[in-house]
N, C-alpha and C positions, 0 to 999 in steps of 0.2 A: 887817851889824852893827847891834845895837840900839844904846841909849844907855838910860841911865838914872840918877838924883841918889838921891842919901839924904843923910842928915845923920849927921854923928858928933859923938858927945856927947863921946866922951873928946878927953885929947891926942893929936895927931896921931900924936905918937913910938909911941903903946900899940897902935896897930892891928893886930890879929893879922893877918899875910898870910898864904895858905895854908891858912888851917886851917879846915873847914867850919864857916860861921855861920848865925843863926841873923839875919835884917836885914832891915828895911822900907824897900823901895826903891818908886821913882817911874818910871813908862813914860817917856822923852820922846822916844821914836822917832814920826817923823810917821805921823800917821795918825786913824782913828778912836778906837781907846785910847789917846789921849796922853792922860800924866796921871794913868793906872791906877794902884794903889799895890797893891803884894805885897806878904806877907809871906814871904821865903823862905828856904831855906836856900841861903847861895853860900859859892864860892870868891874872895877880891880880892886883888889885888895892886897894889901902887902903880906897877907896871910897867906902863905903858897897853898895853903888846903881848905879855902873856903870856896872857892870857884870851881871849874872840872878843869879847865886849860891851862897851863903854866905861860907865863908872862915875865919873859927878862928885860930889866929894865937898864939901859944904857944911859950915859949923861950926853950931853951936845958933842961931845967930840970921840961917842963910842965907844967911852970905858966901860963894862960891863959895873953894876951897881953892886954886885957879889951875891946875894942873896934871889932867889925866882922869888915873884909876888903870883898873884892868879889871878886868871880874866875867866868872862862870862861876856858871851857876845851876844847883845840883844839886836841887832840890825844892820846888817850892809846898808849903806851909804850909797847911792851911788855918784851922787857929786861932791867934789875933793875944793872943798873952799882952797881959794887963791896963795893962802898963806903957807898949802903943801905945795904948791906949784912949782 
């Protein structure tokens, strides 16, 4: 199982689950790429056992959410719209 954090800018209630997104996420599996940042397209769910990868979700200014949700990565990205810039 990997691990990996992102931040969510919206309210928590808005998170689409399920629906292919489009999300800048952070490696934190040990190793040498800890720390890597993707931009990819996933699947999350707030359900930590519906996915294979754990997914922590952080608010705008890095609070931990308390709770892992789970991700599924359908696709490396590899151009980072403007608004991750």
């Amino acid at each position: 199982m990997k691990e990996y954090d992102t931040f969510v800018l919206t309210d928590l209630d808005e998170v689409r689950e399920d629906v292919e997104q489009e999300m800048l996420i952070r490696d934190l599996t040990p190793g040498r790429k800890k720390y890597r940042c993707e931009f990819v397209k996933a699947l999350i769910s707030k359900n930590p056992e519906k996915y294979p990868d754990r997914l922590w979700p952080r608010l705008g200014q890095g609070q931990w959410v308390g709770q892992p949700w789970s991700i599924k990565n359908v696709e490396r990205v590899d151009k980072i719209p403007e608004r991750y810039l």
